[in-house]
N, C-alpha and C positions, 0 to 999 in steps of 0.2 A: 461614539463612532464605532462602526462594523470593525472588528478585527478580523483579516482573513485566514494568517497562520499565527501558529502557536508553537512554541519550543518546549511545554508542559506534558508533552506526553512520554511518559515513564517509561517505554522502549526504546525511543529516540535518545534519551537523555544517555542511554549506555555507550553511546560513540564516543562520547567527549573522552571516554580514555584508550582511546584508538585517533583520537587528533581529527574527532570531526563532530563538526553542529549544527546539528539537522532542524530546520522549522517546516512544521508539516498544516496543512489544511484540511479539515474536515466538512463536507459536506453533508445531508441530510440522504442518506445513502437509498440505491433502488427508486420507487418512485413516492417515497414519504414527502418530499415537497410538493408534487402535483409533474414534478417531469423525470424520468427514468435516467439516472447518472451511471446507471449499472446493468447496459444493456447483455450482459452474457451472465447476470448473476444467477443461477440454478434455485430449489425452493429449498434447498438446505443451507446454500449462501444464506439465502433471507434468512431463513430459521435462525441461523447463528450469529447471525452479524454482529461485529466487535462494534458497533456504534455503540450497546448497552453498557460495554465495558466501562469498569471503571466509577468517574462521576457520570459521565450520561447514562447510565441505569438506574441510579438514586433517585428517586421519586418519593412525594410527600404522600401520604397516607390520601388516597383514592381520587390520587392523579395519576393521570395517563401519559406528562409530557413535565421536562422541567427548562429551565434557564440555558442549557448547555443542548437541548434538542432542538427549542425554540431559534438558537442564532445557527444551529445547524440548515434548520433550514429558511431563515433568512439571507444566510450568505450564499446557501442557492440557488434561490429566487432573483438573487441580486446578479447573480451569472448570467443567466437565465433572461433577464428583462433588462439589464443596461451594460450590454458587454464591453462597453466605453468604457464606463466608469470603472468596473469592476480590475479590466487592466491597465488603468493608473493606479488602483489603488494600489495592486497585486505591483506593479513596475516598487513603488515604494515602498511597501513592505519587503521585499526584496536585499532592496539595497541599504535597506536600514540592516537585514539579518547579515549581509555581507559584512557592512562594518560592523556590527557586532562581533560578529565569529575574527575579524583582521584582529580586534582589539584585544581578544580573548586567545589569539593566537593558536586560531583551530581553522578547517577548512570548511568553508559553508558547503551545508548540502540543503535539498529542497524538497520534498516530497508532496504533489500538489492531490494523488489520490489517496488522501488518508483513508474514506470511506468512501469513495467510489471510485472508476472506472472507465472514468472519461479517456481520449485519444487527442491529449494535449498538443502532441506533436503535427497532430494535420492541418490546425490553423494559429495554433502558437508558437511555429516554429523562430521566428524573431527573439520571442523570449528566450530561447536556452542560447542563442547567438548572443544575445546584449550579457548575459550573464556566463561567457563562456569560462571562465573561473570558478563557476560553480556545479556540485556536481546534482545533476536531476534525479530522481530514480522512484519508481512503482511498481506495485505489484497489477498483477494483468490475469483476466480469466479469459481474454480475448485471445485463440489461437493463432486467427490471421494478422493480428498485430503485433503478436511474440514473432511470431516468422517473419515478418517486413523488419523487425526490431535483429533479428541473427543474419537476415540474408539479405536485406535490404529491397527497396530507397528506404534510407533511415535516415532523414535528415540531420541530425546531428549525433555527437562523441560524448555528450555530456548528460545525454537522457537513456540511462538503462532499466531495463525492464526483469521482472521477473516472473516466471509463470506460474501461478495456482491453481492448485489439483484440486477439483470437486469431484462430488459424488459421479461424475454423469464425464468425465473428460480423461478416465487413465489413457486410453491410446492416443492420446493427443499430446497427454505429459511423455510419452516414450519419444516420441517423434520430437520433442524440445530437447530431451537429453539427448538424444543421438545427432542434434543439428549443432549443438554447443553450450544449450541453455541450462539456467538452472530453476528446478519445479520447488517450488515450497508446498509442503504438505502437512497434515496434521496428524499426530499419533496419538494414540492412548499414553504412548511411553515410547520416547525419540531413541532409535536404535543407532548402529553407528551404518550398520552398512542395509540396505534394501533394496531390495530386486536384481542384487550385484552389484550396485552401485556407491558410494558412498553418500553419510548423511553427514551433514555441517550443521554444527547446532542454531538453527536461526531466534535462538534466545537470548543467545549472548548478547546481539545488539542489533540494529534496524540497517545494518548499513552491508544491506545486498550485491551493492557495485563490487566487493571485496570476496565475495565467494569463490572458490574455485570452480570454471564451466563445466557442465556437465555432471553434476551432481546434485543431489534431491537437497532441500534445508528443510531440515524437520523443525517442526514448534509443536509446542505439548498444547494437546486440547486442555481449554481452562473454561472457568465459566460453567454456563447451562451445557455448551457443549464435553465438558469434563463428566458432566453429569447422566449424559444421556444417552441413549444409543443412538448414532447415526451414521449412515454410509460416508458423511463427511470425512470423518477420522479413522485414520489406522488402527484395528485394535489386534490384529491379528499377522502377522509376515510369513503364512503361507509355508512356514518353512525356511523363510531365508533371515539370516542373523541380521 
């Protein structure tokens, strides 16, 4: 049987000692399935995308795809072509991770865009009402949905968002910090303070909702992207500490 979330990813897993258990969904991110879940992704999003990280980068010697990309994108095809199904399934996994997290005495959280970008709140608003106990939370390259997300209609208190800085959107991340938001961005090497602003280390743990507004969350480029040059990542602060 399709699993849709997963509590095995090793960023998530650092809440639990801040009293919270995040189960997150991965999809088959941009349009590797045959339909686009990442409609503002930039070409250096794609370039870098954390889909490879990890076990979904392991690959057999002159394979192109393995077991962990393959239900990547099966589960979003299954989105995709049986949206019935798909939110039964999603309603139960859910509340199986609720009582999980009651049992283990931590507060469930849910993160539905592990690797993509969808705008859950425009027709699944239902969902974060039946699970109002639960806390929601994404990251977003979508500026007009970070804005309806600070200024509203925002239909619900339990879906927060965060906004990511690509190559192609600084004046956009300024306009989220000055509205109340907080921009996650990527460094060569995570500073404390940048552009005047402050930086929260977003490495400690995945749990965004808890940042202070208006300030940037740095994460260290890792990976391909550790390795390379790109306008993706901060390598340089201009002069500011």
């Amino acid at each position: 049987m399709m699993q849709l979330l997963t509590t095995s990813n090793p960023k998530i897993q650092k809440g639990v000692k801040r009293g919270y258990f995040t189960t997150i969904q991965h999809f088959a991110p941009s349009k590797l399935s045959g339909t686009n879940v990442c409609p503002d992704a930039t070409p250096e999003c794609i370039r870098f995308c954390l889909n490879k990280a990890g076990r979904g980068g392991i690959f057999k010697a002159g394979e192109k795809t393995n077991v962990i990309q393959e239900a990547r994108k099966r589960r979003t095809r299954f989105f995709n072509n049986d949206i019935v199904g798909y939110h039964s399934k999603l309603l139960k996994e859910i509340t199986a991770h609720v009582k999980r997290a009651n049992k283990l005495g931590l507060k469930p959280c849910v993160r539905l865009n592990g690797t993509s970008d969808l705008s859950w709140e425009d027709g699944f608003a239902p969902l974060f009402w039946r699970f109002a106990d639960v806390q929601f939370y994404d990251y977003t390259k979508s500026f007009d949905r970070m804005m309806r997300f600070l200024k509203g209609p925002w239909p619900t208190k339990n879906y927060h968002l965060t906004f990511s800085r690509s190559e192609l959107n600084d004046a956009e991340c300024n306009k989220v910090l000055d509205a109340g938001g907080s921009v996650a961005v990527v460094f060569e090497s995570v500073p404390h303070v940048f552009r005047g602003r402050a930086v929260y280390d977003g490495d400690t743990d995945d749990l965004r909702f808890l940042d202070p507004p208006g300030s940037w969350v740095g994460l260290k480029a890792k990976g391909k992207l550790a390795r390379e040059l790109s306008s993706f990542k901060i390598t340089t602060y201009g002069g500011w500490k």
